[in-house]
C-alpha positions in Angstrom: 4.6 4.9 -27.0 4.4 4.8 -30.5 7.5 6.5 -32.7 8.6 7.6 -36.2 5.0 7.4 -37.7 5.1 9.5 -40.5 1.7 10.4 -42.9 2.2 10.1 -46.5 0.0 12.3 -48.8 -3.1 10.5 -50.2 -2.0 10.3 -53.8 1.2 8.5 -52.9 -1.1 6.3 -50.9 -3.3 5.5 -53.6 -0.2 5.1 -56.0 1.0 2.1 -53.8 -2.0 0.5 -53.8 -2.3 0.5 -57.6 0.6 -1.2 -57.8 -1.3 -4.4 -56.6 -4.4 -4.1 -58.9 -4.2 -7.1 -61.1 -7.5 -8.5 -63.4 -10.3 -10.6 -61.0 -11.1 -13.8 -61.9 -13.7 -14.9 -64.9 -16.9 -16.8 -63.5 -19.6 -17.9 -65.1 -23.3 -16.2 -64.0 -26.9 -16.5 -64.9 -28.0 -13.8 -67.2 -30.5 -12.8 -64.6 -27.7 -12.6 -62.2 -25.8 -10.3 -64.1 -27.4 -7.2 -63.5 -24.3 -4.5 -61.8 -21.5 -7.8 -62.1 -18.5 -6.4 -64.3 -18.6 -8.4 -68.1 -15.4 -10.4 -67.8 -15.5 -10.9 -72.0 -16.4 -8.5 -75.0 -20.1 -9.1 -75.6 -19.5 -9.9 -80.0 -22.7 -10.1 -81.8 -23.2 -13.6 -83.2 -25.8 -12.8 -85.9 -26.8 -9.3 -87.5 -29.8 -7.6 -86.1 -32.1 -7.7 -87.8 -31.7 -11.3 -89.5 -33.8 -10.8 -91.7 -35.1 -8.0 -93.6 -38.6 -6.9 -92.2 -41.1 -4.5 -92.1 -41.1 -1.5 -89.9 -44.1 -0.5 -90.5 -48.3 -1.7 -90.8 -49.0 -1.8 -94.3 -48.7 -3.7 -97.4 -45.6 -5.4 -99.6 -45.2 -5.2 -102.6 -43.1 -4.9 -105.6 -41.7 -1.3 -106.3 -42.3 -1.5 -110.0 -45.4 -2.1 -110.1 -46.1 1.4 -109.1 -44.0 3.8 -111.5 -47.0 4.9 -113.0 -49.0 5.4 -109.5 -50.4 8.7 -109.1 -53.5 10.6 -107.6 -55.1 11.4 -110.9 -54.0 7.4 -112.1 -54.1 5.0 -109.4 -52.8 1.3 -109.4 -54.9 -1.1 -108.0 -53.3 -4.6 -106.4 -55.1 -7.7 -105.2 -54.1 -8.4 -101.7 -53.0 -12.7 -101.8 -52.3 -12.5 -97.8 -51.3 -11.2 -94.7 -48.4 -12.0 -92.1 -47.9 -10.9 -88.8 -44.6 -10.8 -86.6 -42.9 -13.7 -86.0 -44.5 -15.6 -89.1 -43.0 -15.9 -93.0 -45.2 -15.5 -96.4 -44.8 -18.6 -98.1 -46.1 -17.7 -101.4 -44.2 -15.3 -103.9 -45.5 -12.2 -104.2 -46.0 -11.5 -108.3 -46.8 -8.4 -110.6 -49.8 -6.0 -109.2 -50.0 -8.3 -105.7 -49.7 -7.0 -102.3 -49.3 -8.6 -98.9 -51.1 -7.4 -95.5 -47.8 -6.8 -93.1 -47.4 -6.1 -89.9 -44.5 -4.3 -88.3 -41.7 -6.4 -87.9 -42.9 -9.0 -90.2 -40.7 -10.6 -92.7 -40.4 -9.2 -96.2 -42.3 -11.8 -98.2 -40.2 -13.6 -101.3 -40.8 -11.1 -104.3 -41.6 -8.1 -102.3 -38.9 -4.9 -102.2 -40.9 -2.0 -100.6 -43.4 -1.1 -97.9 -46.5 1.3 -98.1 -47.7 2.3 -94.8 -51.6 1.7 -94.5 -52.4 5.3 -94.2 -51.4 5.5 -97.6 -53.7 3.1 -99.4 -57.6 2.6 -100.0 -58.5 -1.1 -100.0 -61.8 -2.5 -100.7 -63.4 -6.2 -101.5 -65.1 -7.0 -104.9 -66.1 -10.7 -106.2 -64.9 -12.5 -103.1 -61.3 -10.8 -103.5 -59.4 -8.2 -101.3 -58.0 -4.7 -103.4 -55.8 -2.1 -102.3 -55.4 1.1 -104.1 -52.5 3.1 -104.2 -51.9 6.6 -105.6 -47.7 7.3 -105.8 -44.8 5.8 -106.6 -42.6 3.8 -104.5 -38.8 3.1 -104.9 -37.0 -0.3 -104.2 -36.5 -0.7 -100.3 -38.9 1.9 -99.5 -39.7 1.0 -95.7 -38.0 -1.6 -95.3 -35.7 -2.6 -92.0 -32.9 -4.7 -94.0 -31.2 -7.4 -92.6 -27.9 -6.1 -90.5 -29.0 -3.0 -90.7 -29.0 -2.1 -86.8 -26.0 -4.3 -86.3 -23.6 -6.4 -88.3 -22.2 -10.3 -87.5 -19.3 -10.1 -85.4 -19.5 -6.7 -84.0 -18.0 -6.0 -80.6 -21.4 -4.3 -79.0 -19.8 -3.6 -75.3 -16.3 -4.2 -73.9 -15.2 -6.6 -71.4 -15.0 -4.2 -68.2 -18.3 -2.9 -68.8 -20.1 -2.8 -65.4 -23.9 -4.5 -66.6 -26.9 -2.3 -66.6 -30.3 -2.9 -67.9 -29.1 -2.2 -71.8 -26.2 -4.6 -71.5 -28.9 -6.6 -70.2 -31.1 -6.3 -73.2 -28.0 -6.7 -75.7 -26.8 -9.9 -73.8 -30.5 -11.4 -74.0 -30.7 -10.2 -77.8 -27.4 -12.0 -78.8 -28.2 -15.6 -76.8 -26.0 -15.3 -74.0 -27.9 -17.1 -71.2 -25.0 -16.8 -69.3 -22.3 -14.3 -68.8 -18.5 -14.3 -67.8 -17.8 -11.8 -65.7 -15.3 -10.4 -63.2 -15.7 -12.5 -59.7 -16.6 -9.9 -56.9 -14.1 -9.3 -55.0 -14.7 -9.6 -51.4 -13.4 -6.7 -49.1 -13.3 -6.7 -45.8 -13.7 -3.8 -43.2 -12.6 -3.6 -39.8 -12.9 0.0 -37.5 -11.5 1.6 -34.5 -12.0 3.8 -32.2 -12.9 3.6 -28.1 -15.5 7.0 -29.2 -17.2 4.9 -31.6 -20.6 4.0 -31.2 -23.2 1.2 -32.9 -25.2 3.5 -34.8 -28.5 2.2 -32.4 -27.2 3.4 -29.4 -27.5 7.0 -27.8 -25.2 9.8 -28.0 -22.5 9.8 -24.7 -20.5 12.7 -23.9 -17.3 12.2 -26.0 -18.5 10.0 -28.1 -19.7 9.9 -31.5 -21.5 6.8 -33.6 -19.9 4.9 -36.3 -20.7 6.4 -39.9 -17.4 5.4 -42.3 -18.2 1.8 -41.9 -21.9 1.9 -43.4 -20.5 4.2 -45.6 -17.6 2.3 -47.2 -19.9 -0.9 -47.1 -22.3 1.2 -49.6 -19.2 2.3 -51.6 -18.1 -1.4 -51.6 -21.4 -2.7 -52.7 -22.1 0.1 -55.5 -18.6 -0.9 -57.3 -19.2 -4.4 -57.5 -18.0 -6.0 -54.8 -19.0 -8.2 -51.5 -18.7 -6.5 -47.7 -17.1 -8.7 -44.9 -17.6 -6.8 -42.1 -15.4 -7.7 -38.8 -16.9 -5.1 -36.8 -15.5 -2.3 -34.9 -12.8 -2.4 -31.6 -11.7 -0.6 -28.5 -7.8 1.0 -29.5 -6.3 -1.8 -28.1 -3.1 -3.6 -29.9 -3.8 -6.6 -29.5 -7.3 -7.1 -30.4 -6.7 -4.6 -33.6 -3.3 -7.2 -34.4 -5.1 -10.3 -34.1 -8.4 -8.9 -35.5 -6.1 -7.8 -38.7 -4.6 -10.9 -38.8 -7.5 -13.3 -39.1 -9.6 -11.0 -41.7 -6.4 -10.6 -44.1 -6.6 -14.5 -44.8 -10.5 -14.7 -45.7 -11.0 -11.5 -47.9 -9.3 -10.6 -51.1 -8.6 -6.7 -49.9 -9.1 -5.2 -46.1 -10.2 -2.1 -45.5 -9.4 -0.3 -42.1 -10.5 2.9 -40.8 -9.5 4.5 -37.6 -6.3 4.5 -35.9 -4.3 5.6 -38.6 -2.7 8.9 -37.2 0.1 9.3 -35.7 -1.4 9.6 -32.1 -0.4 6.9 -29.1 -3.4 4.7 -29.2 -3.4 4.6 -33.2 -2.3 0.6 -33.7 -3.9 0.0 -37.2 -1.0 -0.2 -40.0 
């Protein structure tokens, strides 16, 4: 017969378990591995975003002076040299009373230093040449996404620590990193007790009842990162719960037990 067994309140519990936490260790995964893993390195921004100043809108570059004197009743006409779509660069420089067809995200073409949306202009073709017409002003950088504007070079954009979902994702892809370092999942074992425990398939006996915690600390395992070892569940016997305990502690980084953890006679788990 068991003696002396005496509960301790479940902060103090807790307390002497935090006294073992200590950082995992740092692997090395697949970005497409790394959705839910824990980053195990501040994700720093190794460029600024954009990189290049670009258009945020459909329209047309061109240069901002050349439409101080714009207006309804005196509109300025420019001769459209080009266009450039996302993902391309204007080679040509852009000069006085010349515009550039741009599409949204497109680089700013050389000479350009505003944006006018298309809604905003009239264009038309005479003689084998392209006009747009434009009927107000426009300042320098009008519409215009400059470069490091969303973020700057060297920016710490999530801490290490971080559990990974999809945005970390899309940041991590943004900024190059293929692969990620994160924490190593731990992995935690569970072992459970009870002679009135049930497999969850089997029927309902009188005095018995099936086994719910372990599904339910396996979910709680899995949904904070870490990998379930599951030992299965035991009569209240001493010796199978000792030797059972003893072989799990040596493959798994933490063991979990639930059952047997009263203070009643057949309660062996420590």
């Amino acid at each position: 017969m068991l003696e002396k067994r005496i509960p301790i309140p479940v902060a103090e519990a807790v307390a002497r378990v935090m006294k073992y936490a200590h950082q995992g260790e740092i692997e090395e995964v697949s970005l497409i591995e790394s959705y839910g893993r824990i980053l195990g390195e501040d994700v720093i921004a190794d460029h600024d975003v954009p990189h290049f100043d670009r258009s945020p809108y459909d329209g047309f570059a061109i240069r901002a002076e050349d439409t101080k004197e714009a207006s309804s009743s005196n509109p300025i006409l420019f001769e459209v040299i080009g266009e450039i779509g996302a993902g391309f660069v204007f080679t040509e420089e852009v000069k006085a009373f010349q515009a550039v067809r741009i599409m949204t995200g497109a680089a700013i073409p050389k000479g350009c230093n505003a944006v006018v949306m298309l809604e905003l202009t009239e264009g038309f073709e005479e003689k084998e040449k392209t006009y747009m017409k434009l009927k107000r002003s426009f300042a320098a950088g009008d519409n215009i996404s400059f470069k490091g504007e969303d973020v700057k070079q060297n920016t710490i954009l999530v801490k290490k620590g971080t559990v990974i979902n999809p945005g970390v994702v899309a940041l991590l892809s943004t900024f190059g990193y293929s692969n990620v370092h994160a924490v190593k999942q731990p992995v935690i074992g569970i072992v459970t007790t009870g002679s009135e425990l049930l497999e969850v398939h089997e029927q309902l006996k009188p005095g018995k009842i099936r086994n719910s915690n372990s599904y339910m600390i396996a979910a709680q395992i899995e949904r904070a990162g870490g990998v379930v070892q599951y030992y299965g569940q035991f009569a209240d016997d001493f010796e199978t719960c000792y030797n059972t305990v003893k072989k799990a502690i040596k493959e798994v980084d933490i063991l979990i037990t639930t059952g047997g953890v009263s203070v009643g006679d057949y309660d062996y788990l420590p």
